[in-house]
C-alpha positions as CSV (number, residue, x, y, z in Angstrom):
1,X,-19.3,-21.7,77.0
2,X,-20.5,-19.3,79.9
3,X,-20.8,-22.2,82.4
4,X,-17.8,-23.4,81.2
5,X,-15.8,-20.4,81.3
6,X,-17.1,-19.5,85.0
7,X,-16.3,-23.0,86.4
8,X,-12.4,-22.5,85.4
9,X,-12.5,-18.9,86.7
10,X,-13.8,-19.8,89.9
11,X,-10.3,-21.9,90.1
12,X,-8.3,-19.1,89.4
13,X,-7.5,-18.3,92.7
14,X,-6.0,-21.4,93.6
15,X,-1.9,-22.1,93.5
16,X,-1.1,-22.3,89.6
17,X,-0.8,-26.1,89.1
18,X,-3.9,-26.5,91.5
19,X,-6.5,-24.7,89.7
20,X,-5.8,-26.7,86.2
21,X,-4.3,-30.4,87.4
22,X,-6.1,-31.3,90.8
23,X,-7.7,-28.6,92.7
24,X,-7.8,-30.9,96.1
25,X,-3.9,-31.3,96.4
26,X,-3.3,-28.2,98.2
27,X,0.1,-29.6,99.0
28,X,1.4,-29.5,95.7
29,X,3.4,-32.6,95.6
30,X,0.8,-35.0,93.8
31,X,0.2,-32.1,90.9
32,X,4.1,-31.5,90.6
33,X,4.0,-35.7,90.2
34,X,1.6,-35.0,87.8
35,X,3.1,-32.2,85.7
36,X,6.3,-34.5,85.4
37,X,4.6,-37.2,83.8
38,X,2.8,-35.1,81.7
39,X,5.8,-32.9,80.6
40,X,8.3,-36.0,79.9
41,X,5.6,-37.4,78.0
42,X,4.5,-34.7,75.7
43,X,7.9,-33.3,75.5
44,X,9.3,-36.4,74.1
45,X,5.8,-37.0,71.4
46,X,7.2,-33.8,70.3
47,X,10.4,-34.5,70.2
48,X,10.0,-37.1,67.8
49,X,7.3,-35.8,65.9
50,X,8.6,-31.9,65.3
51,X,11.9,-29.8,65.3
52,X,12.9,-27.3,67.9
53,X,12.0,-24.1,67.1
54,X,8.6,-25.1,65.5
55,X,5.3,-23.3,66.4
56,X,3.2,-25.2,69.1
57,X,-0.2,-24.3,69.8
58,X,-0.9,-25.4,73.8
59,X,-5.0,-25.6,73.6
60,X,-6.4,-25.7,77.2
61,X,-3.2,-23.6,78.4
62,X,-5.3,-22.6,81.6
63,X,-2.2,-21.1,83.9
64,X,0.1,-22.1,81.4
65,X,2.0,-25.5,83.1
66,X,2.5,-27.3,80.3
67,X,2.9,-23.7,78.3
68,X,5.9,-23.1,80.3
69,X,7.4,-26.8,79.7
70,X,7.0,-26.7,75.9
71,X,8.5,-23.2,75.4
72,X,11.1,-23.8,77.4
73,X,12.4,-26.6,75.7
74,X,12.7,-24.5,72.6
75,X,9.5,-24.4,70.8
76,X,7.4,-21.6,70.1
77,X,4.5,-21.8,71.9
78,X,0.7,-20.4,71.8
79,X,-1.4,-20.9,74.6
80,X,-4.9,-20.8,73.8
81,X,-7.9,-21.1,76.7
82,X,-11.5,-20.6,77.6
83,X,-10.5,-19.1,81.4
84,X,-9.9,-15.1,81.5
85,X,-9.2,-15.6,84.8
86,X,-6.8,-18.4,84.1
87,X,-4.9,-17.0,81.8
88,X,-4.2,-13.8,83.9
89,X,-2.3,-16.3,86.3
90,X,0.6,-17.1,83.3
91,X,2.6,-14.0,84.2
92,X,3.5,-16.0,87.4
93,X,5.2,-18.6,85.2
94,X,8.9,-18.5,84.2
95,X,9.3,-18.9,80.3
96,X,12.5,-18.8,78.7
97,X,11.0,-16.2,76.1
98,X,8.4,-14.1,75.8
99,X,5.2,-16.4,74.9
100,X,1.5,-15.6,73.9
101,X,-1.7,-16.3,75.4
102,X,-5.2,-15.8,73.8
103,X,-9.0,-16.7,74.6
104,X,-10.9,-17.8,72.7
105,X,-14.9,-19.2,73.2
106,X,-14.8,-22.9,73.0
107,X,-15.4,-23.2,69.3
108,X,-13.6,-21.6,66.4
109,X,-10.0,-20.7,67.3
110,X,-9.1,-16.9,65.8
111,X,-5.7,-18.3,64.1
112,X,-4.9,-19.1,60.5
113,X,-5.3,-21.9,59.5
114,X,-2.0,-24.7,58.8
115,X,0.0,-22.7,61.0
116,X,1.1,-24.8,63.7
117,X,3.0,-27.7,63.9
118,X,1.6,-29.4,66.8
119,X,-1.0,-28.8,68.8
120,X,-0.8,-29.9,72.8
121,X,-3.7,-30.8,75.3
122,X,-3.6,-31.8,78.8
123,X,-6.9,-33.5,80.2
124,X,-8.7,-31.1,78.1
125,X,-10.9,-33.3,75.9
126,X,-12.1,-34.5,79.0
127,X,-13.9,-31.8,80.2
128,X,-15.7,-31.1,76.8
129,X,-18.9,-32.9,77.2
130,X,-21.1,-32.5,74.4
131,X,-19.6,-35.0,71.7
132,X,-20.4,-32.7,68.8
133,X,-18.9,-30.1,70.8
134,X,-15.6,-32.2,71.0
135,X,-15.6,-33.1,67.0
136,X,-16.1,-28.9,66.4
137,X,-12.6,-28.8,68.5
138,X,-10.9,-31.7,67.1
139,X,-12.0,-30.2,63.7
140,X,-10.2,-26.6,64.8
141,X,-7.0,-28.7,66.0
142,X,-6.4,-30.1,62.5
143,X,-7.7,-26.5,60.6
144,X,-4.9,-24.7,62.4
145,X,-2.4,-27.9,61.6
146,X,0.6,-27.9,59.0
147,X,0.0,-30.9,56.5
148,X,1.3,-33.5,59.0
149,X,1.2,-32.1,61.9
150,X,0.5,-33.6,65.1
151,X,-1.9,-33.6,67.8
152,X,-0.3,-34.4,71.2
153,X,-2.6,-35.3,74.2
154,X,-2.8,-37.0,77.5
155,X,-6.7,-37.5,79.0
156,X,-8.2,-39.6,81.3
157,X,-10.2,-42.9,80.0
158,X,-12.2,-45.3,81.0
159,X,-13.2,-49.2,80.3
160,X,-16.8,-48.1,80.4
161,X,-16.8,-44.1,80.0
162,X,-17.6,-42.0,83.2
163,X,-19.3,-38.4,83.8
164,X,-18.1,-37.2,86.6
165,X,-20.6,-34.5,87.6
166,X,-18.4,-32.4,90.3
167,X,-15.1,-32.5,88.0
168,X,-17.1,-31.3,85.0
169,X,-15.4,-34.0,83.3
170,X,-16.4,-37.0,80.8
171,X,-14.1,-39.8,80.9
172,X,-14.2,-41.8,77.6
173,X,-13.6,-45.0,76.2
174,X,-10.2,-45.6,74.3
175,X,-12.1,-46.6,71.1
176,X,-14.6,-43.6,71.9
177,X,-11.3,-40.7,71.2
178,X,-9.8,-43.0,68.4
179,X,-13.3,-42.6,66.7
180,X,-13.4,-38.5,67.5
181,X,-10.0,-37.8,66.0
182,X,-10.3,-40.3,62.8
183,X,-14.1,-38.1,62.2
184,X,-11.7,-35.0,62.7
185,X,-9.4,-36.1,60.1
186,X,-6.4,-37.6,62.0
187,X,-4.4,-40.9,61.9
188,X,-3.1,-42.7,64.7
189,X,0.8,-42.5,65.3
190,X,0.6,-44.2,68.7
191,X,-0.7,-44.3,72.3
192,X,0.1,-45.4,75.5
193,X,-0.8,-45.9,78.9
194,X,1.9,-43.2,81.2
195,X,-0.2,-43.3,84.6
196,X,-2.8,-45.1,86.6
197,X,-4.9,-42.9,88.6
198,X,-5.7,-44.7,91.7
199,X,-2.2,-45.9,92.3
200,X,-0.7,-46.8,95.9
201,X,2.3,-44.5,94.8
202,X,0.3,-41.8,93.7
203,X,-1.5,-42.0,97.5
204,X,1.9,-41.6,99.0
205,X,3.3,-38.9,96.5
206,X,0.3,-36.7,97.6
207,X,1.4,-37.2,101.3
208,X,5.0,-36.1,100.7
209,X,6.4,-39.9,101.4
210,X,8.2,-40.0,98.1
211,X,11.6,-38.2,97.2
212,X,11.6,-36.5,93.9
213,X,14.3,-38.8,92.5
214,X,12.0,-41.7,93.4
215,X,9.7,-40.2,91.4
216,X,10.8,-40.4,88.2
217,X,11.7,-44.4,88.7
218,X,7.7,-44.3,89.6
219,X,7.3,-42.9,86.4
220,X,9.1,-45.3,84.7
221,X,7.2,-48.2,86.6
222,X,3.9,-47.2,85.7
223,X,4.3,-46.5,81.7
224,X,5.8,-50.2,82.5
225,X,2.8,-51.6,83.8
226,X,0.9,-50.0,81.1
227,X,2.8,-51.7,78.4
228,X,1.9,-54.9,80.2
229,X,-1.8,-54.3,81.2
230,X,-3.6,-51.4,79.8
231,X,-6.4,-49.7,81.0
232,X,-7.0,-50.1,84.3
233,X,-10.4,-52.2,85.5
234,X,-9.9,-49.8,88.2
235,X,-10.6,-45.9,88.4
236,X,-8.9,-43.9,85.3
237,X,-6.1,-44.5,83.0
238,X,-3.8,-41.9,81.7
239,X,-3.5,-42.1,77.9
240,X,-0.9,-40.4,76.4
241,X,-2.2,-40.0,72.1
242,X,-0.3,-39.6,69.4
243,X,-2.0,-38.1,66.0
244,X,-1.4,-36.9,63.0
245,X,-3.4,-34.6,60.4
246,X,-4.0,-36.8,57.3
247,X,-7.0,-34.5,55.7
248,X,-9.5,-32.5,56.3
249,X,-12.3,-33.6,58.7
């Protein structure tokens, strides 16, 4: 995980939402885009699937975006990452309570296990590349799961899956992260498409030609469109997946 660890560090210095959503939008207006789709999203999976007050386990927490989000919409929250120098950026973030942060080397998490009710990810699974690798981390995800619990994630896939060399980053096949988290032990709840990737509106977001409260009506119109079509045929689709522990892997 040294490589891995030294690639996310080397982010660190970057504006919060930069160094773990897109590290070129130095503007900030396509990652806060990006951080409202992801937080209306995963805050309502969780809404549905757990109760306020619940423990949460945030894995990939890197500056602790989506941390923040959960925690303060009243669950309790453990953020859990790879990055040393990542998680030292948290303290810029503005949680309701106190929250906790721990790192941990890529493989076994040091929590108990059944001990969460859910546990969050946020393009995450995508940058585990080795496929054994990713089943060893889907395995820890149900380990530290209540019976029932959840697993809440949004990554990027692909028709035909990608490597993208520069982003450290494997794009997958739908069918190739249904496969991963049945082998870890989970059942599909549901999944959905929340965002295209290479959308004209995403282009103008990042330019600042988009009021916030346009925004969220862009929002709406994508998750829309992914109803209707799916995966795109074009760049990288957003999935937003649903899963719950059923046994052990």
């Amino acid at each position: 995980m040294n490589d891995q660890s030294r690639y996310w560090d080397q982010l660190a210095c970057l504006p919060p939402d930069a160094s773990v959503i897109d590290p070129k939008d130095r503007r900030g207006f396509k990652n806060a885009y990006l951080a409202l789709v992801r937080n209306r999203n995963i805050l309502h999976a969780l809404g549905k699937q757990v109760r306020s007050g619940d423990f949460v386990l945030d894995l990939g927490c890197g500056t602790g975006s989506l941390t923040e989000a959960i925690r303060n919409a009243g669950f309790f929250t453990l953020g859990i990452d790879i990055s040393r120098g990542l998680l030292d950026r948290t303290s810029e973030r503005n949680f309701a309570s106190p929250t906790g942060f721990v790192q941990y080397d890529g493989e076994r998490f040091p929590l108990k296990s059944e001990s969460f009710s859910a546990v969050t990810t946020y393009v995450v699974l995508n940058h585990i590349l080795d496929p054994v690798q990713l089943d060893g981390v889907l395995a820890e995800c149900n380990r530290v799961l209540q019976p029932g619990g959840v697993l809440v994630c949004i990554e990027q896939v692909r028709r035909e899956s990608l490597f993208d060399k520069a982003g450290w980053k494997q794009q997958r096949r739908v069918d190739e992260f249904h496969r991963a988290f049945v082998c870890a032990g989970f059942a599909r709840v549901r999944q959905e498409v929340v965002r295209y990737g290479f959308s004209p509106a995403t282009w103008l977001i990042a330019r600042g030609m988009v009021p916030r409260a346009v925004c969220r009506a862009l929002m709406r119109l994508e998750a829309g469109l992914g109803r209707l079509y799916g995966v795109s045929a074009i760049g990288y689709t957003d999935m937003l997946f649903v899963y719950q522990k059923s046994g052990q892997p």
